[in-house]
Each structure stands twice: as structure tokens, then as C-alpha cells.
Backbone as CSV, one residue per row, in Angstrom:
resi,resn,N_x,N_y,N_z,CA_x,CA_y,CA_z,C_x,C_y,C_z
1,UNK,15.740,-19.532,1.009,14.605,-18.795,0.455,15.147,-17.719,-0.483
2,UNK,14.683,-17.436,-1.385,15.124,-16.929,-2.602,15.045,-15.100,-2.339
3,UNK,15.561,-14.062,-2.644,15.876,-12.689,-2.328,15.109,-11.796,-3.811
4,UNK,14.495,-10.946,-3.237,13.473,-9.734,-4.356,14.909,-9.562,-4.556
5,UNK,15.037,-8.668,-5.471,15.792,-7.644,-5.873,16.442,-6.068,-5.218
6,UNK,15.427,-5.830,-3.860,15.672,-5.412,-2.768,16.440,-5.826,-1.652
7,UNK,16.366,-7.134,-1.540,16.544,-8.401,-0.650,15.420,-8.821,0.383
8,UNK,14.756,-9.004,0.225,13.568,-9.063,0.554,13.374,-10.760,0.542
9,UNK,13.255,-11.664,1.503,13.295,-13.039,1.442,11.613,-13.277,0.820
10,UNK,11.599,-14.309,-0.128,9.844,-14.673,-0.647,9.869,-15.872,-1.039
11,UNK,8.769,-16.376,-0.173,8.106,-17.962,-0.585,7.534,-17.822,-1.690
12,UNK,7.564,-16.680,-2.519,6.990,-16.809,-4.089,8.476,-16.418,-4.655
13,UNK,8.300,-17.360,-6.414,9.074,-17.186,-7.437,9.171,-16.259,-8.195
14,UNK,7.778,-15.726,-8.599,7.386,-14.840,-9.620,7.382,-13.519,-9.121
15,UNK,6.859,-12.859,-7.919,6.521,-11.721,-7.210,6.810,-12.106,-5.958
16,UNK,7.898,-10.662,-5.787,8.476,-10.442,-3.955,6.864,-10.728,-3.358
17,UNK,6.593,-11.578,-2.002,5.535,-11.308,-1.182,5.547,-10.466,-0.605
18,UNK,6.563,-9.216,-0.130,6.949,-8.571,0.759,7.055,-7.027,0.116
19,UNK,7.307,-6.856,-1.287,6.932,-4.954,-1.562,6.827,-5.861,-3.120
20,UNK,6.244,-6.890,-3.864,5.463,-7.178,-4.603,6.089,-6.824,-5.995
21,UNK,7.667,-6.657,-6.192,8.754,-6.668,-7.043,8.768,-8.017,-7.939
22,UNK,9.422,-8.050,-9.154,9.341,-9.031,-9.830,10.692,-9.593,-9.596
23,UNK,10.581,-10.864,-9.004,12.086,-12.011,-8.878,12.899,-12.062,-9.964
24,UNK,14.315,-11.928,-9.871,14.827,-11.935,-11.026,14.948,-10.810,-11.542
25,UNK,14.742,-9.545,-10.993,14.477,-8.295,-11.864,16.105,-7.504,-11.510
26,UNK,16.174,-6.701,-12.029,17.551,-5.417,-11.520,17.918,-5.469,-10.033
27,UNK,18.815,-5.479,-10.080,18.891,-5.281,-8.009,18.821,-3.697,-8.224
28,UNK,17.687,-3.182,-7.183,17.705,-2.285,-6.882,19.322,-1.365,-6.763
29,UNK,19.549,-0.006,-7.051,20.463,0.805,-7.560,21.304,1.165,-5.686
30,UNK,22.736,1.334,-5.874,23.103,2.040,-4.349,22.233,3.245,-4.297
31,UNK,22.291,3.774,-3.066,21.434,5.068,-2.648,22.714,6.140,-3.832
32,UNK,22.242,7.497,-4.462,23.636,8.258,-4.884,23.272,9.597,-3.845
33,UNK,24.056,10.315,-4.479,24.408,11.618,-3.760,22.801,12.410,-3.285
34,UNK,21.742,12.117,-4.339,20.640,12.972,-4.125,19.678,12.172,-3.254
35,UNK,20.105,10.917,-2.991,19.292,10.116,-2.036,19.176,10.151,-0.309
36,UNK,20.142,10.922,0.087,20.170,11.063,1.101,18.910,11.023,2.397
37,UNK,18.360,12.632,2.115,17.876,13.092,2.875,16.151,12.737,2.192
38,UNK,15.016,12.671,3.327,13.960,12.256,2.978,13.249,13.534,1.947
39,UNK,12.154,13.593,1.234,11.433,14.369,1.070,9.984,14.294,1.985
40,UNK,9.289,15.057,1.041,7.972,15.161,1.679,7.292,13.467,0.986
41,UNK,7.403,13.563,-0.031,7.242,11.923,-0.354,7.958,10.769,0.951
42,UNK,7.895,11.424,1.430,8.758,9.681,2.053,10.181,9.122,1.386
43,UNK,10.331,9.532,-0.105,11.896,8.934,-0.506,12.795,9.479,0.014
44,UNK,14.172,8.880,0.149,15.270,9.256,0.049,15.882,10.388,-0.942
45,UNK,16.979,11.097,-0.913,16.974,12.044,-1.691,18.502,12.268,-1.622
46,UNK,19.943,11.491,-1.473,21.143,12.186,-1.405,22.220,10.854,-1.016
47,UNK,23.141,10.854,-1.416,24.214,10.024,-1.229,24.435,8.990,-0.543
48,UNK,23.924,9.339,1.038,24.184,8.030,2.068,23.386,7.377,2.062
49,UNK,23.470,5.915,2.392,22.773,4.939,2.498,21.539,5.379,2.967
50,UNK,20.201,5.109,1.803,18.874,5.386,2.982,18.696,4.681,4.486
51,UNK,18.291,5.376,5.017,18.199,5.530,6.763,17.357,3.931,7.110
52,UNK,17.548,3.347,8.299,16.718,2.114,8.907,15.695,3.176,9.680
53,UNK,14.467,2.040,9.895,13.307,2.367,11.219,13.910,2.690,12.111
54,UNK,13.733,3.711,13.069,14.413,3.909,14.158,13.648,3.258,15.312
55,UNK,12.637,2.111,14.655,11.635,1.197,15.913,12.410,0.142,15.500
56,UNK,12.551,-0.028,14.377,12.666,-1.999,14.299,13.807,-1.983,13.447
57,UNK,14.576,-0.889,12.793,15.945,-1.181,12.382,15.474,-1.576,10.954
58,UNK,14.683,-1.916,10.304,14.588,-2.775,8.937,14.406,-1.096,7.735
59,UNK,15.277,-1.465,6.806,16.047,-0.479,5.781,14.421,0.215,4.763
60,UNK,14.396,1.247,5.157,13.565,2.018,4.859,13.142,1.853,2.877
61,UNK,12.271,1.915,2.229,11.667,1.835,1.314,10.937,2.352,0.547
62,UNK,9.921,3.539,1.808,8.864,3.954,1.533,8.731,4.999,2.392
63,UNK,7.718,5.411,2.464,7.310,6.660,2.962,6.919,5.607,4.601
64,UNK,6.699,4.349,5.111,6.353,3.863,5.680,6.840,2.528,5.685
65,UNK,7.429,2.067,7.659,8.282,1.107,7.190,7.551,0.093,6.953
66,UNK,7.943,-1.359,6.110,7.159,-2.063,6.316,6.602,-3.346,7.339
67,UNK,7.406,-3.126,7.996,7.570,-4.108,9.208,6.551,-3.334,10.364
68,UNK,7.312,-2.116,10.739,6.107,-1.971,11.772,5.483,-0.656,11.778
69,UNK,5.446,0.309,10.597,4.684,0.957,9.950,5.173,1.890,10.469
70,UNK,6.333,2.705,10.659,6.945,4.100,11.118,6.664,4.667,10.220
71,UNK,6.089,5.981,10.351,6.116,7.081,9.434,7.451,8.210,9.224
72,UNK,8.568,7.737,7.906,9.590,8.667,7.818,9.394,9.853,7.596
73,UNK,8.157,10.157,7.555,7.846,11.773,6.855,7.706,12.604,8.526
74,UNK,6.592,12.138,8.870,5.994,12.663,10.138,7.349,12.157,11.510
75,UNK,8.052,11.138,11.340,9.052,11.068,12.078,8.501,10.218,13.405
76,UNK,7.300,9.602,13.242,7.014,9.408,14.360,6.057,7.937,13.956
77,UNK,5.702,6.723,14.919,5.054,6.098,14.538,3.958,6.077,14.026
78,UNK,2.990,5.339,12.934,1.943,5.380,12.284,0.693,5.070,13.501
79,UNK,-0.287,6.153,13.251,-1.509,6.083,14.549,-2.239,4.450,14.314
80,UNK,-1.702,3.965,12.936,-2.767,2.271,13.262,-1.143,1.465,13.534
81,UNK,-0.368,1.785,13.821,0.834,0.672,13.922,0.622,-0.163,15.214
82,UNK,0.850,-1.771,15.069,0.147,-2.604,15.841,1.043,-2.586,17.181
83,UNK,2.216,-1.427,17.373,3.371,-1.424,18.617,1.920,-0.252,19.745
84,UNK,1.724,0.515,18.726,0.835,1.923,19.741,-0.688,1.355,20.472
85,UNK,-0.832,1.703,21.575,-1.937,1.109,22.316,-3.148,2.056,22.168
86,UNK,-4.386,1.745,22.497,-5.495,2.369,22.704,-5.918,2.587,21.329
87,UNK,-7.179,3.337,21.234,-7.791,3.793,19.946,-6.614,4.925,18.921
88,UNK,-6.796,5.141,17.523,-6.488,5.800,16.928,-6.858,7.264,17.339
89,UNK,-5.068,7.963,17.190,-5.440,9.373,17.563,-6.570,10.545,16.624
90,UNK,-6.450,11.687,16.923,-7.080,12.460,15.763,-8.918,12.878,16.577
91,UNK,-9.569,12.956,15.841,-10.580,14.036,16.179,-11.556,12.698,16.077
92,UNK,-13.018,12.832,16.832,-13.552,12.114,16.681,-14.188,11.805,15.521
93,UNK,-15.020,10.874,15.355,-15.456,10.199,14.005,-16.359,10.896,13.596
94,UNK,-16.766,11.448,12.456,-17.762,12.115,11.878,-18.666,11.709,12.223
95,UNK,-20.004,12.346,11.936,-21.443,11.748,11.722,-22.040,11.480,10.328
96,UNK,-22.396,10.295,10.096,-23.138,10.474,8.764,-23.340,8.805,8.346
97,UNK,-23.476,8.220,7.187,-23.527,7.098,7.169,-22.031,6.593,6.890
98,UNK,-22.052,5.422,7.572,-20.841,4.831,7.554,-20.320,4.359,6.513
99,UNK,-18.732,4.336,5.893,-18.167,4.007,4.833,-17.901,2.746,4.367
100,UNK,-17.387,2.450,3.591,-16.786,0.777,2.841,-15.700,0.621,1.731
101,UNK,-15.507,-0.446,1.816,-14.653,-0.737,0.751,-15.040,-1.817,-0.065
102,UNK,-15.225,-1.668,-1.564,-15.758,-2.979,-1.719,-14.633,-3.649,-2.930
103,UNK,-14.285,-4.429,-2.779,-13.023,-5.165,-3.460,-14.043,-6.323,-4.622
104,UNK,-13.076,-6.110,-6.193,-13.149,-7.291,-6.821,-12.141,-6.922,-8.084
105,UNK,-12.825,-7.563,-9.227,-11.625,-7.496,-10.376,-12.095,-6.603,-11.383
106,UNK,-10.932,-6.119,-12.068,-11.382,-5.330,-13.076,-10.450,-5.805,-14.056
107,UNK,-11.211,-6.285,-15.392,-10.772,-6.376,-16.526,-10.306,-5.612,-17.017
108,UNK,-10.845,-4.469,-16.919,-10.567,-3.562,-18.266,-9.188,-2.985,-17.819
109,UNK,-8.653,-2.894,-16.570,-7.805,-2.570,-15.674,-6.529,-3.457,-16.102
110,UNK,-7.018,-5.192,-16.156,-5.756,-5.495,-16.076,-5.425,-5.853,-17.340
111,UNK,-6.274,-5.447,-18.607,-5.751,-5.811,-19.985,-4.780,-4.586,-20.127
112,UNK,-5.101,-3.157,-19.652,-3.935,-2.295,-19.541,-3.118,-2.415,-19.288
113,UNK,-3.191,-3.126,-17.532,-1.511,-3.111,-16.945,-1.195,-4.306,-18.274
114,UNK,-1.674,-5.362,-18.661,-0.311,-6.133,-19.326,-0.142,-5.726,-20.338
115,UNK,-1.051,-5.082,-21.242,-0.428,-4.910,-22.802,0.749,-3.557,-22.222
116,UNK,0.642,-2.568,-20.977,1.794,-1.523,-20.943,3.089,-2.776,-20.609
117,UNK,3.194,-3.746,-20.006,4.220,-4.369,-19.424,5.090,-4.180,-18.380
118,UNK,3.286,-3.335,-17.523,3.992,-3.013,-16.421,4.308,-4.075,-15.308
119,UNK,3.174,-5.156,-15.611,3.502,-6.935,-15.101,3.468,-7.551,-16.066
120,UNK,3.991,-8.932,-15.687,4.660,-9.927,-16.455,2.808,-10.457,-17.206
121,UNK,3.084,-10.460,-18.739,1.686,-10.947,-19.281,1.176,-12.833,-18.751
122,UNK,2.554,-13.121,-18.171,1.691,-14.368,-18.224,0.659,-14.487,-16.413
123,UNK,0.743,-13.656,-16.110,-0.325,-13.323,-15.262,-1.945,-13.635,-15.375
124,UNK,-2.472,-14.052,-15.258,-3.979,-14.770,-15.845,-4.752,-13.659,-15.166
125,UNK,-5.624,-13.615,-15.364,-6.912,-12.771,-14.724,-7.804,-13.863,-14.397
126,UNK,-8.442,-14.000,-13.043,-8.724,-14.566,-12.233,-10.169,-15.523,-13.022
127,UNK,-10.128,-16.479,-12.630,-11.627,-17.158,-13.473,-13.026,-16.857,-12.526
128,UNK,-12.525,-16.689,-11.088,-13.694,-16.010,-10.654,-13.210,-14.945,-8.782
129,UNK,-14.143,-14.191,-9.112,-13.526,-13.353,-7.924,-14.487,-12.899,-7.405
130,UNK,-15.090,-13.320,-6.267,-16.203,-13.058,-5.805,-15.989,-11.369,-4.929
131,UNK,-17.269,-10.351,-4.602,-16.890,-9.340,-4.606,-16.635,-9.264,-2.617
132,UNK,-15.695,-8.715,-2.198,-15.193,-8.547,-0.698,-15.668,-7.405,-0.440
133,UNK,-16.289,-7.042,1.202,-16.432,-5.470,1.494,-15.864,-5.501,2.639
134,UNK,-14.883,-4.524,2.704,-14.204,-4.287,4.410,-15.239,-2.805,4.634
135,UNK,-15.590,-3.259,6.274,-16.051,-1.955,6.779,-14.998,-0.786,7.155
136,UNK,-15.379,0.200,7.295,-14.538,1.557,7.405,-14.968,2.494,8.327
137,UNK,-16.080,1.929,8.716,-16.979,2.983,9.426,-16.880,4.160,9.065
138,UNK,-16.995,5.159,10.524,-16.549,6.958,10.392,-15.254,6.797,10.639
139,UNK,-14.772,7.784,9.696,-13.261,8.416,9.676,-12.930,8.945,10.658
140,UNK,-12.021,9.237,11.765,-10.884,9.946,12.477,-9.901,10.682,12.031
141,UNK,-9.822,11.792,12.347,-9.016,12.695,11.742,-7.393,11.788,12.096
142,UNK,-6.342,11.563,10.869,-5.339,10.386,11.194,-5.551,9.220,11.112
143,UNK,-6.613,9.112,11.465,-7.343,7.112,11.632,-6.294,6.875,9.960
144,UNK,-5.984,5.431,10.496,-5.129,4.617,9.189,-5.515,3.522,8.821
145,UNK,-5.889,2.945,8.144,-5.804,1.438,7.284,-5.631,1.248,6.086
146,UNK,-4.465,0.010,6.549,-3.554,-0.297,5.747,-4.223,-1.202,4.793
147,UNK,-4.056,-1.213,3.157,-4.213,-1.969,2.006,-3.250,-2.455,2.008
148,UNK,-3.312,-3.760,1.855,-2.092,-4.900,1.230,-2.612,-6.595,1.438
149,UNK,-0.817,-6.980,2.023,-1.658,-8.216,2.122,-0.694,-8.895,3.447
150,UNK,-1.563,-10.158,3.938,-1.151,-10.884,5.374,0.280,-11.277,4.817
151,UNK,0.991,-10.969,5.878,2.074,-11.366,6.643,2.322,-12.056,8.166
152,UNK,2.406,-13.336,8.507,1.845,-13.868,9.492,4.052,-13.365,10.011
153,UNK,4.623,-13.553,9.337,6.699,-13.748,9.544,6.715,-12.021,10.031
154,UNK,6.014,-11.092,9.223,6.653,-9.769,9.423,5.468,-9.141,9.766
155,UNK,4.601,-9.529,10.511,3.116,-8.784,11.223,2.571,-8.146,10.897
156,UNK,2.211,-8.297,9.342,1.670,-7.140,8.997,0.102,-7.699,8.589
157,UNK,-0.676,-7.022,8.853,-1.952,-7.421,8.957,-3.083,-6.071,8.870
158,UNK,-2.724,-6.384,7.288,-3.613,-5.133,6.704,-5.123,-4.895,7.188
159,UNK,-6.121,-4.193,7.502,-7.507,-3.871,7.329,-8.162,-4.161,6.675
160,UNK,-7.177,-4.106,5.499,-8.234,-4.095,4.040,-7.123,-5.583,3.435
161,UNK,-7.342,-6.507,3.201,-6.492,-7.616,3.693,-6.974,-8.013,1.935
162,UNK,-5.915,-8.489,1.095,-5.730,-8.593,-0.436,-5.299,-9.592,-0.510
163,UNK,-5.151,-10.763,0.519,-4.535,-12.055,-0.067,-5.213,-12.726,-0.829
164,UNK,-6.587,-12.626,-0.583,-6.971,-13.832,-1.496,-7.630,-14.987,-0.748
165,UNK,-8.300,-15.983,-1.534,-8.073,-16.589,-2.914,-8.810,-16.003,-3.938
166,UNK,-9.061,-15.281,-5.008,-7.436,-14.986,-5.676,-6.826,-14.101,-5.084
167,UNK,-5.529,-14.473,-5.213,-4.312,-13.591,-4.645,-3.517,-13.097,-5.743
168,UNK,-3.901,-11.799,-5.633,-2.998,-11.084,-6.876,-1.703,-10.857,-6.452
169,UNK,-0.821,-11.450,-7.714,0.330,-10.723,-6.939,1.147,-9.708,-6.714
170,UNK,0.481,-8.521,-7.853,1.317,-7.436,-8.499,0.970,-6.548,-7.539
171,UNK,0.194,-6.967,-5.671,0.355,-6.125,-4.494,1.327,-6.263,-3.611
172,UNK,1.710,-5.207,-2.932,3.276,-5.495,-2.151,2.177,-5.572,-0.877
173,UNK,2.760,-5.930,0.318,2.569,-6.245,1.550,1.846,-5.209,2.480
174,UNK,1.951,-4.252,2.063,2.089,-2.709,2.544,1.747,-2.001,1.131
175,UNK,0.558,-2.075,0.333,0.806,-1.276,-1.010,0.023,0.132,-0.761
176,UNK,-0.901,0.450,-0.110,-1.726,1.738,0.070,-2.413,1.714,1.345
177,UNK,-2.634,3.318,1.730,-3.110,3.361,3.523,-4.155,4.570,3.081
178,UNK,-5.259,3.948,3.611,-6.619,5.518,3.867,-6.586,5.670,5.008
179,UNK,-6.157,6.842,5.062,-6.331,8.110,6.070,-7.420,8.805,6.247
180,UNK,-7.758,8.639,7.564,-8.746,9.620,7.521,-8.574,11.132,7.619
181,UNK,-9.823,11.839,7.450,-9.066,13.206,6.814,-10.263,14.194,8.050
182,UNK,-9.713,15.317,8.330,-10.450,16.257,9.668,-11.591,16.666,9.288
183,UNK,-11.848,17.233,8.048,-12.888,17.689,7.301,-13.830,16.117,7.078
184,UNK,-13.581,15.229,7.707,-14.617,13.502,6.897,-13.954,12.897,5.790
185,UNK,-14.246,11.828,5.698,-14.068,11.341,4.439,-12.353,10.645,4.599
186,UNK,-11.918,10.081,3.624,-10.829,9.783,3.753,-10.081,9.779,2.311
187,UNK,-8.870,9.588,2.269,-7.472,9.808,1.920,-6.829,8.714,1.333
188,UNK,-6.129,8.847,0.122,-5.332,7.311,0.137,-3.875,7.624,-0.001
189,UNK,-2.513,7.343,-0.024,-1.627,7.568,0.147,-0.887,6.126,-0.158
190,UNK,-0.010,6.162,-1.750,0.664,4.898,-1.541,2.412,5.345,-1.087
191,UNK,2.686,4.604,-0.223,3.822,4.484,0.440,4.898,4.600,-0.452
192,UNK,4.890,4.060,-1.433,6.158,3.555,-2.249,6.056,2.175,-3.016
193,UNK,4.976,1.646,-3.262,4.371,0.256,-3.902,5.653,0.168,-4.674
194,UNK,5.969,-0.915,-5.209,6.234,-1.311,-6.454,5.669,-0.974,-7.817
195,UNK,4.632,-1.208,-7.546,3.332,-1.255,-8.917,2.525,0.195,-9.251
196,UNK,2.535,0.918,-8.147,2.219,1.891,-7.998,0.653,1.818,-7.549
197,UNK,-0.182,2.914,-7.963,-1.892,3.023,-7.445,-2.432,3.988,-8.042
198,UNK,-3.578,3.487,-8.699,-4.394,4.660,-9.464,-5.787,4.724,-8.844
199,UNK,-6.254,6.106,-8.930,-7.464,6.120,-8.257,-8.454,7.196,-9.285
200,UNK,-9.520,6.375,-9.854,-10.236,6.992,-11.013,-9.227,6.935,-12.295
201,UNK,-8.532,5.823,-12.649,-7.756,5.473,-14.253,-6.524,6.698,-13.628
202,UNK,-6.247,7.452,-12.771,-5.009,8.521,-12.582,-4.025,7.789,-11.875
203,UNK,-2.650,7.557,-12.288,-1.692,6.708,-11.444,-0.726,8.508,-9.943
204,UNK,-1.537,8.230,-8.607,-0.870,8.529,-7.793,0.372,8.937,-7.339
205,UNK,0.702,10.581,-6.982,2.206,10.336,-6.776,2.642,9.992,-5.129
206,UNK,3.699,8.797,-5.338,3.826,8.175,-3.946,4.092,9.646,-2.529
207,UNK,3.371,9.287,-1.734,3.440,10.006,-0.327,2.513,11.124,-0.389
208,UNK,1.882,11.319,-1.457,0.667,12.117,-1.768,-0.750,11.572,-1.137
209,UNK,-1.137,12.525,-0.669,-2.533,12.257,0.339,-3.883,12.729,-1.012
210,UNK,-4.380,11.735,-1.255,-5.768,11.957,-2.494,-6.621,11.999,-2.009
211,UNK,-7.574,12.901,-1.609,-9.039,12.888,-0.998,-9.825,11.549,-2.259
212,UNK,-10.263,10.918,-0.938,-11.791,10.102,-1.838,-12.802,10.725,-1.915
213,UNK,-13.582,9.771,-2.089,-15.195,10.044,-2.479,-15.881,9.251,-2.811
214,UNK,-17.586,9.308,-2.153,-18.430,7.915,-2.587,-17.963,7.400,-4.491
215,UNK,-17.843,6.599,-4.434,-17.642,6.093,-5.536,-16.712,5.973,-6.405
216,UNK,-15.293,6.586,-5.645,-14.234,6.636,-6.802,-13.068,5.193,-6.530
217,UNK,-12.602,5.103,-7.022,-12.456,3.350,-8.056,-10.529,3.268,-7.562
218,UNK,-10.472,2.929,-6.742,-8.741,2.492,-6.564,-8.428,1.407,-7.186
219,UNK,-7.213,1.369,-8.439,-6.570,0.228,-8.691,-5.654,0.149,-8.231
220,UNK,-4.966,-1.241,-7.650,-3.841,-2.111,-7.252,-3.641,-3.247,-8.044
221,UNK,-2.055,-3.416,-8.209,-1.912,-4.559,-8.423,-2.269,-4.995,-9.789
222,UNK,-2.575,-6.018,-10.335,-2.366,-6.695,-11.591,-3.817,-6.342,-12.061
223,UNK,-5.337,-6.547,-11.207,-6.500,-6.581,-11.664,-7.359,-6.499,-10.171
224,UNK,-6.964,-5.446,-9.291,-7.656,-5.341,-8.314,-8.261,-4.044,-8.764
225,UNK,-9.373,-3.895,-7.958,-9.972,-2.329,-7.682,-10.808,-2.468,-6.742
226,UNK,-10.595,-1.137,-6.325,-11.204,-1.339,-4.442,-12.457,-0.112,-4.616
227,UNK,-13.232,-0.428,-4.660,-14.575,1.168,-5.037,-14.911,1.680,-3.732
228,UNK,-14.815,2.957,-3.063,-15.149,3.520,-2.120,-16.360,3.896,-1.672
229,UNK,-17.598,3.904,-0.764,-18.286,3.633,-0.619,-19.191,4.336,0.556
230,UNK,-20.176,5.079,0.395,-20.611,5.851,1.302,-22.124,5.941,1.855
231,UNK,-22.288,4.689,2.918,-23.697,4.146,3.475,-23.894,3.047,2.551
């Protein structure tokens, strides 16, 4: 099976399935001197080799591993990681009408990403994409769900689940997590994507927590957008 540029094993040619890298691309750089130590982002920052999960051992990436969702920032496992039992920690669920997510394509989105070349142009935009809604209910102060896409090999089994059909591929496995936030409402936070994440046309800085709001517009990926949604 063929290796991302991370090393990352993928039953796709074109795009890692696994942090959604282009095959064939740069091998990722050694860690240098400033990579060391984490920041508040989740990266590395100083010389030694970035650090493994201290749950599952697999070589850190992101602000969050991707295998079984450790949080390197907070130091401690992620409150939706599928190892932790019982309900999500944090404060109880607000009152008010319940939230959503509603998934489909955006043109105008992905004639940007290709004329910048931030993905490969021969990428098609989908001939039809019917529109998806994941429920969200009320938020929990901490409550997590994960954006990306199924992994049946490395368990990852997003909430907000992006495989498809169509399956874009310019999403990594693990590409963005809403948090819920104490005050209501929720949060988006991309880990460390590949591709990165914009929310309202603004591209996100990774490990940064963005308050939402009824109606504001997350892009992923090649020609996704996820619109947030309130009752």
C-alpha cells in the first residue's frame, strides 16, 4: 500500500485517506530545533523528534491524535474519544432550540481553492450533491464532534461523517472538531488539516477555538461547506 508523504499508508493514489495530503508530494521536513516542545496550537515547536500519543503510541501531527483522539494541548484524552466511557464531560446542555449541521457543495468555494492551487485542478466538482444534515442537538460545555471522514482500519468515526458519495478528497480523516462552548453554542477548531478550514471565506488558525453562529458557513476540503444551524 502506497505511503502520504507523512507515511501514512492509503488505498487512494491522489489524496492521503488518512490527514488528506497529496501522494507524491515533499516528504514532510525532520522535526528542527524549534519543533520540539508543543504550543498552544497543538504543533511542535523545537529540535526533537515530535512526541507519540501517550494512549496509542502513533506520531503526533496535530493538535489531536488521529487514531484515538488525545488532546496534546490539554494533555489528556479528548471528552468524545471512543476509549472514554459514559456521556461527554462539561456542563449540562443548554436550553433553546436544538442545533445542525447542514452539509453540501459550494462552487464558488471550490473555483477558488483550484485557480489558488491549493488542490490539484484536475479535481472535478461533483455533478450532484445532495444536501446532508447531522444533528447536534444542545451543546455541553467540552462536548466534541469530530468532522472528517470513516475510517473502518484506524476507528475513526467522525459525527459529522464526509465520506460521501461524493467523497471529497481534499478532507483528512480527522479535519475539524465543534466544541461545545459554556456560554452555548459551539466552537470549531482545526487540528492541523492538511488543507486547512475557513469559516465565513476566513482561513482558521490551527488549534484556535472560533465561536459559531446560526448561519455561519465552514469550508473543508476541495468544495465542501458545512452551514451551522440554529432550530
Amino acid at each position: 500500500m502506497p505511503l502520504c508523504p507523512v507515511g501514512h499508508e492509503s488505498a487512494a493514489d491522489d489524496y492521503c485517506d488518512a490527514c488528506g495530503r497529496r501522494m507524491g508530494g515533499p516528504a514532510a521536513p525532520a522535526a528542527s530545533a524549534a519543533s520540539a516542545a508543543p504550543t498552544a496550537s497543538g504543533q511542535p515547536t523545537g529540535n526533537e523528534p515530535a512526541p507519540s500519543c501517550p494512549v496509542c503510541h502513533t506520531p503526533r501531527s496535530g493538535r489531536f491524535c488521529e487514531v484515538c483522539r488525545f488532546d496534546f494541548v490539554a494533555g489528556a484524552p479528548s471528552p468524545a474519544a471512543p476509549a472514554l466511557d459514559g456521556p461527554p464531560g462539561g456542563d449540562t446542555a443548554t436550553s433553546g432550540p436544538a442545533w445542525s449541521a447542514v452539509v453540501t457543495a459550494d462552487r464558488a468555494y471550490f473555483d477558488r481553492v483550484t485557480a489558488s492551487g491549493r488542490l490539484a485542478a484536475a479535481i472535478p466538482f461533483p455533478d450532484h450533491c445532495p444536501e446532508r444534515r447531522f444533528a447536534l442537538g444542545q451543546p455541553r460545555a467540552g462536548e466534541e464532534k469530530l468532522i472528517g471522514r470513516y475510517s473502518a482500519s484506524r476507528g475513526i468515526d467522525p459525527e459529522i461523517d464526509l465520506t460521501g458519495p461524493p467523497t471529497d478528497p481534499g478532507i483528512s480523516r480527522m479535519h475539524a472538531v465543534l466544541i461545545g462552548r459554556p456560554e452555548g453554542g459551539w466552537a470549531v477548531v482545526d487540528p492541523g488539516s492538511e488543507n486547512g478550514t475557513l469559516v465565513n471565506d476566513q482561513e482558521i488558525t490551527t488549534g484556535a477555538e472560533v465561536p459559531l453562529h446560526d448561519g455561519d458557513r465552514i469550508n473543508v476540503g476541495a468544495w465542501t461547506v458545512i452551514t451551522i444551524r440554529r432550530g
